[in-house]
N, C-alpha and C positions, 0 to 999 in steps of 0.2 A: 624267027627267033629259035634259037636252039633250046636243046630240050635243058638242059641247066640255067638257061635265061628264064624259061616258062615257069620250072619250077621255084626260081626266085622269086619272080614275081609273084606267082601264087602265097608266096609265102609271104611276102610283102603285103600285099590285100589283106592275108590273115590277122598279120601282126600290125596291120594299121600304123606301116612303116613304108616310107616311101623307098624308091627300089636302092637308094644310095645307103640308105641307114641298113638296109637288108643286106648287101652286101658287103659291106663294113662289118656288121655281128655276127656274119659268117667266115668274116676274115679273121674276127679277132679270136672267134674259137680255132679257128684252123690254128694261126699262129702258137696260140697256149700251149699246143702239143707238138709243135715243131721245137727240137733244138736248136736255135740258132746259130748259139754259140759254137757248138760242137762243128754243125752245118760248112761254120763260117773257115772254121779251124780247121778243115778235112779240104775246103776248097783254096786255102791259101797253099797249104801240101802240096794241092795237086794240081797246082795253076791254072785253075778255074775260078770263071765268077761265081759268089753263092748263088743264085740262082742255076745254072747251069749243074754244080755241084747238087742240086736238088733235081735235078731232072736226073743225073746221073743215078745216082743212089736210091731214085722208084723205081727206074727201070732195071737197075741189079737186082734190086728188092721183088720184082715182078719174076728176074729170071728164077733166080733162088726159089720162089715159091714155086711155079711150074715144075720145075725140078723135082721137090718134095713131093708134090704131087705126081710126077711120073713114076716115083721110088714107090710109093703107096699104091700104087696101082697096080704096078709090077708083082708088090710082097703082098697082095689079097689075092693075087692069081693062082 
């Protein structure tokens, strides 16, 4: 099992929740701070699926911060 399955489940056993309802409360909080709408709205633009469009815009969102952090690194040198 992978380490994100272990940890669910771990937390499943805590919460004296079986691993589906674990997964699910962990879904619903993820979702709560995903925009959807916006999500849905950026991937009809860009003719993409939402989902796809969400992988797109972590992995910009990953570039971007590297970046920042290459800038800071650079300007404490």
């Amino acid at each position: 099992m992978s380490p994100v399955g272990q940890k669910l489940q771990e937390n499943a056993k805590k919460n004296r929740r079986s691993l589906h309802q674990e997964l699910e409360s962990n879904l619903v909080l993820f979702n709560e701070q995903i925009p959807t709408e916006e999500i849905s709205r950026l991937a009809e633009i860009s003719q993409r699926n939402p989902d796809q469009m969400l992988i797109h815009l972590v992995l910009l969102g990953l570039q971007v911060y590297r970046e920042k952090e290459e800038l800071g690194e650079k300007g404490s040198e």
